[in-house]
C-alpha positions as CSV (number, residue, x, y, z in Angstrom):
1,X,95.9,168.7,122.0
2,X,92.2,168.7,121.5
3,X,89.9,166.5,122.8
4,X,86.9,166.5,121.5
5,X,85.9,163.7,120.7
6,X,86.6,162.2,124.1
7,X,83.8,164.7,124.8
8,X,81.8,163.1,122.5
9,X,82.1,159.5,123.5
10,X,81.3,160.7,126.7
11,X,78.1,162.8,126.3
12,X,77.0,159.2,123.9
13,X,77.8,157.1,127.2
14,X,75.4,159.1,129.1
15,X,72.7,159.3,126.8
16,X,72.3,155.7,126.9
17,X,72.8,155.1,130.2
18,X,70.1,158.0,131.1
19,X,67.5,155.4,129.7
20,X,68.4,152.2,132.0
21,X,67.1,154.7,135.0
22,X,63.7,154.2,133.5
23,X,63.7,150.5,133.9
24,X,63.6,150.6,137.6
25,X,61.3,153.6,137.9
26,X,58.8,151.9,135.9
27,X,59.0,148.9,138.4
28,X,59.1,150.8,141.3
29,X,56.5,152.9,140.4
30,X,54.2,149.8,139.3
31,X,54.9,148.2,142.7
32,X,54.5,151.2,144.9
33,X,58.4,151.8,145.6
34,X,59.0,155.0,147.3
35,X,62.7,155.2,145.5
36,X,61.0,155.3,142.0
37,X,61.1,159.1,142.0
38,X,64.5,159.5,141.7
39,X,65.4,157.1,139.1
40,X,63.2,159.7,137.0
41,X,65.5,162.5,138.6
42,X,68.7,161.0,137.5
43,X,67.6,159.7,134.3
44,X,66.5,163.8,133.4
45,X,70.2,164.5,135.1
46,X,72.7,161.6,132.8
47,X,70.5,163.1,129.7
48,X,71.3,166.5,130.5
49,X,75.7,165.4,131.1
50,X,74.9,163.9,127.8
51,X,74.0,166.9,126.2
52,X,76.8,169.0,128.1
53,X,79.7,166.5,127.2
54,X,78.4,166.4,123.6
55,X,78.3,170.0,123.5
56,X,81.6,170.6,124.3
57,X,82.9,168.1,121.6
58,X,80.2,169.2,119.0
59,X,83.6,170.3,116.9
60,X,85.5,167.2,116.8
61,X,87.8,165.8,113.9
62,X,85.8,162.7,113.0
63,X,88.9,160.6,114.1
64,X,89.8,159.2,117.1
65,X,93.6,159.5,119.0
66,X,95.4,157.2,121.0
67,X,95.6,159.5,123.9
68,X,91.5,160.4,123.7
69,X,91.2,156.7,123.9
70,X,93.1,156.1,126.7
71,X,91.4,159.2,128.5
72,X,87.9,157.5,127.7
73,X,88.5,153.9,128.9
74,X,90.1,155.2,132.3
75,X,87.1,158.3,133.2
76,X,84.2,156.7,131.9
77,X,83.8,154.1,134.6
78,X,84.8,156.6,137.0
79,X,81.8,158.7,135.1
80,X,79.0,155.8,135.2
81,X,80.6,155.0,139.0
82,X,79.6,158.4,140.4
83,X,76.0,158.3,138.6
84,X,75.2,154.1,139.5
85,X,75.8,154.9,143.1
86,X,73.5,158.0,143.3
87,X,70.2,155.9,144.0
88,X,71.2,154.3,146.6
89,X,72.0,157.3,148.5
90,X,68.4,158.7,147.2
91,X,66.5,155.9,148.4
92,X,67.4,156.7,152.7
93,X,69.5,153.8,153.7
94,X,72.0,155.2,154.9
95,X,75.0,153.6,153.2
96,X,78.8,154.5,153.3
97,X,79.9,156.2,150.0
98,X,82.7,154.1,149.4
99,X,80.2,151.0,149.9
100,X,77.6,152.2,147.1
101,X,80.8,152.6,145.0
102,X,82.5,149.8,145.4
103,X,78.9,148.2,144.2
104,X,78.7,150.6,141.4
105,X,82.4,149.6,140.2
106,X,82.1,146.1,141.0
107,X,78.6,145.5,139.0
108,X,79.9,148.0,136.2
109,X,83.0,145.9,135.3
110,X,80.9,142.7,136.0
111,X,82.8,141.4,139.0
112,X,79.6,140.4,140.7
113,X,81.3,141.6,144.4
114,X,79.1,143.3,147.0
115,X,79.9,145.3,150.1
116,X,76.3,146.3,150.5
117,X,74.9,142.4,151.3
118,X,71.2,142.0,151.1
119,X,68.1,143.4,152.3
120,X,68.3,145.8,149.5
121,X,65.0,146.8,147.8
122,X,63.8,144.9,144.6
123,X,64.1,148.1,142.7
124,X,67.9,148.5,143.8
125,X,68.2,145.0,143.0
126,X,67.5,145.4,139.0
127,X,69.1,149.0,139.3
128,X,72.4,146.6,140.0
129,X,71.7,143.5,137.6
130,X,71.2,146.8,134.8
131,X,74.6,148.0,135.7
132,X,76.3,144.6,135.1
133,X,74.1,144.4,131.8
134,X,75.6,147.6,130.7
135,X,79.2,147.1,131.9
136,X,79.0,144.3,129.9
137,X,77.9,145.8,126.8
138,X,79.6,148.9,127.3
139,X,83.2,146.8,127.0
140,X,82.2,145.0,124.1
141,X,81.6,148.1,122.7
142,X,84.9,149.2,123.6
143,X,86.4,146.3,122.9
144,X,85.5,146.7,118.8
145,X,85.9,150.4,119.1
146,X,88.1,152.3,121.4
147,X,90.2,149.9,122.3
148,X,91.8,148.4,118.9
149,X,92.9,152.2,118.6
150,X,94.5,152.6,122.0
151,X,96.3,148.9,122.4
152,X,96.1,147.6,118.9
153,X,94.4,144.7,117.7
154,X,96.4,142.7,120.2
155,X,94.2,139.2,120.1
156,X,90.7,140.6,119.6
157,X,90.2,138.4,116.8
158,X,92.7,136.6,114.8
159,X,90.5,135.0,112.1
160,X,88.8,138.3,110.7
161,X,90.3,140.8,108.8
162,X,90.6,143.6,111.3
163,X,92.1,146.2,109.0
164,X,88.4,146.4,107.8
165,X,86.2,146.1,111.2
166,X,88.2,148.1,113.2
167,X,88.9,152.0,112.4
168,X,89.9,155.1,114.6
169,X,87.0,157.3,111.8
170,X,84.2,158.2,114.0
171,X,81.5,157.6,111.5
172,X,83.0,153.8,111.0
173,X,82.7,153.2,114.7
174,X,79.1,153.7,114.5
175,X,78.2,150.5,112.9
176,X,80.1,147.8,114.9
177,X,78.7,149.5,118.2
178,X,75.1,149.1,116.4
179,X,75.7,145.4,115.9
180,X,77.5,144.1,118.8
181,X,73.9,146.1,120.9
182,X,71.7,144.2,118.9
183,X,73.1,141.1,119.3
184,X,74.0,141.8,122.7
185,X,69.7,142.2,123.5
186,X,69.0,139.1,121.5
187,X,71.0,137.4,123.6
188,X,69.8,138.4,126.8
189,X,66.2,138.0,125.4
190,X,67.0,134.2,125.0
191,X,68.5,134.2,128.4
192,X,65.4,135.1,129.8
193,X,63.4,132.3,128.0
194,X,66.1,130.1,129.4
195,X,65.8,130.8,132.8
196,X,61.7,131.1,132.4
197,X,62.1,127.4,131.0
198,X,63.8,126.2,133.9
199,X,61.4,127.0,136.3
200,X,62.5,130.4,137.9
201,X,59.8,133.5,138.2
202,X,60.4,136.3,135.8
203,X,61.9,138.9,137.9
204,X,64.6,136.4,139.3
205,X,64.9,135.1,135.9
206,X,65.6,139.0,134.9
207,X,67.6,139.7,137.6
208,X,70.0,136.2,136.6
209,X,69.7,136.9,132.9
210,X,71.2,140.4,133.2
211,X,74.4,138.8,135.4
212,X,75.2,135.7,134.0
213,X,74.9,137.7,130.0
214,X,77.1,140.4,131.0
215,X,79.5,137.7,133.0
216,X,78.7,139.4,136.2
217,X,77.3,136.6,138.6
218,X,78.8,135.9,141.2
219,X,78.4,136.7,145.3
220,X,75.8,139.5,144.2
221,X,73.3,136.8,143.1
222,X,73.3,135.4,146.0
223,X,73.6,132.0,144.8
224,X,72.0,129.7,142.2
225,X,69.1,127.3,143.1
226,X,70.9,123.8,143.1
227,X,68.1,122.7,140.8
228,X,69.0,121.0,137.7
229,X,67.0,122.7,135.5
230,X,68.3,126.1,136.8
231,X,71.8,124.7,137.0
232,X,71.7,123.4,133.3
233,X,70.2,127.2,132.3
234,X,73.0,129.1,134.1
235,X,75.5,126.7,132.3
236,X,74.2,127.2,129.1
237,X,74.0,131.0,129.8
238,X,77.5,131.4,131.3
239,X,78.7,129.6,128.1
240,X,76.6,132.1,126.2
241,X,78.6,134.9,128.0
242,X,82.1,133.6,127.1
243,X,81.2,133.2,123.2
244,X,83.3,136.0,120.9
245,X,80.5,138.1,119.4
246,X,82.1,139.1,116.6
247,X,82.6,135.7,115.3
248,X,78.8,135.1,116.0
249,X,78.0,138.0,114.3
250,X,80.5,137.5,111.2
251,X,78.8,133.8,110.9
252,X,75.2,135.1,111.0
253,X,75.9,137.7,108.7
254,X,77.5,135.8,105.8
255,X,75.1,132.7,107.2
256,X,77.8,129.9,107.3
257,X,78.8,127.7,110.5
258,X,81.9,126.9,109.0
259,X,84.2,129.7,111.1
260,X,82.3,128.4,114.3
261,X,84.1,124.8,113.3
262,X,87.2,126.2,112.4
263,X,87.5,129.2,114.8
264,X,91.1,127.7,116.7
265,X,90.1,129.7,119.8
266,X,86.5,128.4,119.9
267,X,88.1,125.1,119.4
268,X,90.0,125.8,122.5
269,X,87.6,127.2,124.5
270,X,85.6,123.9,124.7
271,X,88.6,121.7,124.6
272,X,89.2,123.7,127.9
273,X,85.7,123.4,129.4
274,X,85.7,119.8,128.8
275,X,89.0,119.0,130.0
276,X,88.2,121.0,133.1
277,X,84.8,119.9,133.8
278,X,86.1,116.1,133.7
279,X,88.6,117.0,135.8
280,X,86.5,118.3,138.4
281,X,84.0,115.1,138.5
282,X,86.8,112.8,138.8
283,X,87.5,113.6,142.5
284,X,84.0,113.4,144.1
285,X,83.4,110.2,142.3
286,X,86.5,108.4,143.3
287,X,86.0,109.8,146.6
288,X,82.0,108.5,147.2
289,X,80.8,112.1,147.9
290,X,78.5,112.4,145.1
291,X,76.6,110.6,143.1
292,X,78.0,110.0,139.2
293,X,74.7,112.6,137.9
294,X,75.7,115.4,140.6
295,X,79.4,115.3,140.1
296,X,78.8,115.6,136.5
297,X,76.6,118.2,136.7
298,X,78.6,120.5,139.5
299,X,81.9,119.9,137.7
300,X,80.5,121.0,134.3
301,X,78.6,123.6,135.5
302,X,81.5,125.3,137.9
303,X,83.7,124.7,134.7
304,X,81.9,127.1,132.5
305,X,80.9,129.3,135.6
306,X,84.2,129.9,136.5
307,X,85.8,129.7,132.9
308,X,83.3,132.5,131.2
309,X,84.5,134.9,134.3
310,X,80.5,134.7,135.7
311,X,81.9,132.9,139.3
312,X,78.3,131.9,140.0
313,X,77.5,129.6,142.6
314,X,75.3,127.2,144.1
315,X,73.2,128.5,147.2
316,X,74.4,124.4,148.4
317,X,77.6,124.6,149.8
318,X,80.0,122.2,147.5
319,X,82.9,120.7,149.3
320,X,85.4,121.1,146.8
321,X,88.5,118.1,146.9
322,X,92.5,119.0,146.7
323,X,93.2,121.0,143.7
324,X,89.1,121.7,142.2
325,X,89.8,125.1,143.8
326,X,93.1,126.1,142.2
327,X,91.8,124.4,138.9
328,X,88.9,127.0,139.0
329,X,90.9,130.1,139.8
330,X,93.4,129.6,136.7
331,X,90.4,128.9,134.2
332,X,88.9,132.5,135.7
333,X,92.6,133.6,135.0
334,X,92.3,132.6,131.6
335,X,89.1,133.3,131.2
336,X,86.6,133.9,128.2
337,X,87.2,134.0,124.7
338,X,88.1,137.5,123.0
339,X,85.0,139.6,121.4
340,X,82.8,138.2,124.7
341,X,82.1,140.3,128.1
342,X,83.9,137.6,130.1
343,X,87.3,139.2,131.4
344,X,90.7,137.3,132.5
345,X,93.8,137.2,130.1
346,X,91.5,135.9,127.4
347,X,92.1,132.4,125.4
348,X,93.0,133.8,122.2
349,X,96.2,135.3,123.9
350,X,97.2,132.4,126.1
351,X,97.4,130.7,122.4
352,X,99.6,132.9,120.9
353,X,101.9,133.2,124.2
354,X,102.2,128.8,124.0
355,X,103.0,129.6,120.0
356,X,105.4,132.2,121.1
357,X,107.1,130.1,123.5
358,X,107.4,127.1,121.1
359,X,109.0,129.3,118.8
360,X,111.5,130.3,120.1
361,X,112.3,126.8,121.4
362,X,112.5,125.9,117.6
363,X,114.7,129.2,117.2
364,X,117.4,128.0,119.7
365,X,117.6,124.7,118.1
366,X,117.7,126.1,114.5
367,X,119.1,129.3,114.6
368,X,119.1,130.2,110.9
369,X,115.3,128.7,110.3
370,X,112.3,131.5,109.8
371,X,109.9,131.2,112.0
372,X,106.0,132.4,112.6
373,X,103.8,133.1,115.3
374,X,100.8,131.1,114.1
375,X,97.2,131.0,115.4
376,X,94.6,129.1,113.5
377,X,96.3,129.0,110.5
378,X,96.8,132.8,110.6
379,X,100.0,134.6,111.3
380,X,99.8,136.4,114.0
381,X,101.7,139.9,113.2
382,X,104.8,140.5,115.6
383,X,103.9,143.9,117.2
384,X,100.4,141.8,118.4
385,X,102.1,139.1,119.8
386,X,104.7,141.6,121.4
387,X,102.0,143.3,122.6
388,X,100.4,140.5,124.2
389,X,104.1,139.3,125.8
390,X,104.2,142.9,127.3
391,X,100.2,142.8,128.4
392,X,101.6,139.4,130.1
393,X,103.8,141.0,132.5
394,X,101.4,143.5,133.0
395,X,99.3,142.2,134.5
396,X,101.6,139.7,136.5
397,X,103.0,143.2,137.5
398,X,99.9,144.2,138.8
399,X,98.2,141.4,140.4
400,X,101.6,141.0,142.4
401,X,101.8,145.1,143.2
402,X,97.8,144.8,143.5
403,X,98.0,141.9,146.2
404,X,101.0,143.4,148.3
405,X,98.5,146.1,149.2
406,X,95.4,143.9,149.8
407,X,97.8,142.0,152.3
408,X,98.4,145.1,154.3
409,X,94.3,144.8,155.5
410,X,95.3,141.9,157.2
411,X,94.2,139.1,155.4
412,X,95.5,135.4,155.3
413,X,97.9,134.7,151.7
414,X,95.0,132.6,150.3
415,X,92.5,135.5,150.8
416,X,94.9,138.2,149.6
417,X,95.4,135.6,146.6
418,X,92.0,134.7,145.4
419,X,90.9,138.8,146.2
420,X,93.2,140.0,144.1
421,X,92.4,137.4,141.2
422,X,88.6,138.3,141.3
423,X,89.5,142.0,141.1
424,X,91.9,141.7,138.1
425,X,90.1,138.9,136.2
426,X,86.3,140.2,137.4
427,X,85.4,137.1,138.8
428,X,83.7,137.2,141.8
429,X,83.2,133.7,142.7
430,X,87.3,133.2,143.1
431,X,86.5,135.2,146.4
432,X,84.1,132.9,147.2
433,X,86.6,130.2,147.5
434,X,88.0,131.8,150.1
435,X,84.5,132.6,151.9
436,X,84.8,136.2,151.0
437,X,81.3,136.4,149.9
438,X,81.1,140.0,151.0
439,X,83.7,143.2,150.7
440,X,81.9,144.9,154.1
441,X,84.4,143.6,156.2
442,X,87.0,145.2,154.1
443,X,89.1,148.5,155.1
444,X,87.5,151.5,153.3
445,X,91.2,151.6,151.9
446,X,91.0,148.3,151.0
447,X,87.5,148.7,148.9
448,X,89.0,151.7,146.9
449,X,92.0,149.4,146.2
450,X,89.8,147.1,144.7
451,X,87.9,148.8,142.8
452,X,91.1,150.6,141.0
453,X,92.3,146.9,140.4
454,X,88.6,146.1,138.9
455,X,88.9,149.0,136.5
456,X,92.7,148.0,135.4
457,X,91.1,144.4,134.7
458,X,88.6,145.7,132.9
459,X,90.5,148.1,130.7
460,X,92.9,145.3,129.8
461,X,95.9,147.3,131.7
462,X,97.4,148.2,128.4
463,X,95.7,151.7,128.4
464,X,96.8,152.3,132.0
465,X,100.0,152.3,131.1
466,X,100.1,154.2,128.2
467,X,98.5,157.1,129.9
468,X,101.1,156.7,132.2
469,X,103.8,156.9,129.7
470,X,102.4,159.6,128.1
471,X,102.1,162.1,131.0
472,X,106.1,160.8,132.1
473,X,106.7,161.9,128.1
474,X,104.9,165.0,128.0
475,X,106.9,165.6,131.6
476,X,110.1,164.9,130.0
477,X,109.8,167.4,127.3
478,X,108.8,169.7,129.7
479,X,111.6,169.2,131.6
């Protein structure tokens, strides 16, 4: 089998991620930073892989496969891995491989986890917060592209008509990925002024916009300003984060709000947040340990924090009552609505798994009665929901596989717990919760681990395992 256009979706990966290398080499070369040169090296080098890989797929069919797909979403972070930790070995400090690319995998698929801790120059700072950016936009690329032809249109978007956004034709793709960018930028833009309003400086502001847009906050930030200006704009931009962009885009391009109103996973999303953020002010106010303004204002804000996958915290240390902490690490389980570049199972599914389940409740008690998955007033087709069932034990299958081997580095069961949960759901801050605020301390096996576990989270798990169950076919036949 040919693949070609696997060739050509990498040598387009490269090309725009050649140009990110100029942002920091502009600012390091405006501020005197002796690592600006090579930024300007690798930008010349991902440009010229660009042209190599879309060379070598110059003769493609025009349509996608399932198996280039799969191929794409597993190499290409191991691709933008290998060229995101090259400037930090360029700039002299003397850094462990497997630290740089644990960084580069970790701010990649926006998991906001660190093994380098600070000190880092302010040009290797952005060159980080860019990565995140682009992870970000490079799965919700994915996610209206590649991936619909790999897994299916398993939950990414119930209330549009799929059949017409999504397509495996090459020259279709080109559009959505268009729109989803530029919408992605605006975005970003406004969380920029957001941050500016508040009262942060630009670069910080920068350096937090990029994170919190791309869902990527979390122990890498090195904590939010308990301000409440500041804690107000990274709420507001966390919530930003967790918003499906393909609803936003379908409303602002037919200019109606009435899907926003009616969207049943938007509804739930901030049914959810609500619920959670009350629940999380109830303690500290029955207890006496905050004031009625600060608990609301924490509980709210760790709600959405935790709930659009960011995991940002506060630089002051929050005492958090019986049961706040398990609260937050199922709402990063669950985690962002579908379309957005927050991970964790996604809302939209969890839906369809209750409707599944209530279902076949109704089944058992009337046997002979037809039935419907139903989502929003939709029905949801049964090879989606089936899918989503088997994407279900999944990734229960891997987080329990995925934790066995954390607990082997020695950690304590709620370590090994809320490690594993931040890897699969790319929320850093669930580490946090268990003081994990850094990987360094980490077995070199450990990190690797990890970042395998970061990929699988990111790649929803589905496409893992059909690569898998292609090569045991193709060995099979061979057989």
């Amino acid at each position: 089998m040919r693949f070609d256009l696997f060739w050509v979706l990498m040598g387009r990966t490269a090309y725009v991620f050649a140009p990110l290398y100029l942002i920091p080499f502009a600012y390091g070369f405006a501020f005197g930073d002796p690592a600006a040169g090579s930024f300007l090296a690798l930008a010349v080098l991902s440009a010229i892989l660009g042209m190599v890989f879309g060379n070598m797929g110059r003769s493609h069919m025009r349509q996608l496969s399932v198996q280039e797909g799969m191929l794409f979403l597993l190499v290409v972070w191991f691709l933008l891995a290998v060229l995101g930790m090259l400037p930090f070995h360029l700039a002299g400090l003397h850094l462990s491989p497997i630290d740089t690319f644990f960084d580069s995998i970790s701010s990649l698929t926006t998991t906001g986890m660190t093994a380098l801790g600070g000190g880092l120059p302010p040009s290797l700072i952005l060159w980080r917060a860019l990565m995140s950016w682009f992870g970000g936009l490079l799965f919700i690329v994915i996610l209206v592209t590649v991936l619909p032809v790999v897994g299916g249109c398993f939950g990414v978007d119930f209330a549009v008509q799929q059949e017409r956004l999504f397509s495996p034709l090459w020259n279709r793709m080109t559009r959505p990925m268009r729109e989803m960018t530029i919408l992605y930028i605006a975005i970003t833009l406004v969380a920029v002024c957001i941050y500016l309003m508040a009262g942060d400086e630009i670069f910080p502001a920068l350096i937090l916009a990029l994170f919190t847009v791309s869902s990527g906050a979390g122990p890498m930030t090195a904590g939010l300003p308990p301000t409440p200006g500041l804690i107000f704009g990274g709420g507001l931009v966390s919530l930003l984060s967790a918003l499906p962009l393909l609803t936003i885009w379908q409303m602002l391009h037919r200019r109606s709000g009435t899907e926003i109103v009616h969207h049943m996973e938007l509804r739930a999303f901030f049914a959810l947040f609500i619920g959670a953020g009350t629940l999380l002010c109830v303690p500290p106010i029955l207890h006496g340990t905050q004031s009625l303004a600060s608990a609301i204002g924490y509980g709210y804000f760790y709600a959405i924090s935790f709930l659009s996958t960011n995991g940002l915290m506060l630089q002051e240390e929050i005492p958090f009552h019986n049961g706040s902490e398990l609260l937050l690490i199922v709402l990063a389980i669950i985690g962002g609505c579908m379309g957005s570049a927050a991970g964790g199972f996604r809302i939209s599914r969890v839906l369809v798994l209750i409707s599944l389940a209530w279902t076949e409740l109704l089944r058992t008690l009337h046997p002979r009665m037809v039935i419907a998955v139903h989502q929003g007033g939709e029905v949801v087709p049964l090879h989606s929901a089936g899918r989503i069932l088997v994407l279900a034990f999944l990734f229960a299958a891997v987080f329990s596989a995925g934790a066995l081997l954390i607990a082997l580095a020695g950690l304590s069961p709620i370590e090994t717990i809320t490690l594993t949960v931040s890897c699969l759901t790319t929320t850093g801050g669930v580490a946090s919760l268990a003081d994990l605020n850094t990987a360094a301390v980490l077995p070199s096996w450990t990190k690797f681990i990890c970042a395998l576990l970061m990929i699988l989270g990111r790649i929803e798990i589905f496409a893992f395992f059909l690569f898998i169950g292609s090569l045991l076919e193709e060995t099979g036949h061979n057989w």
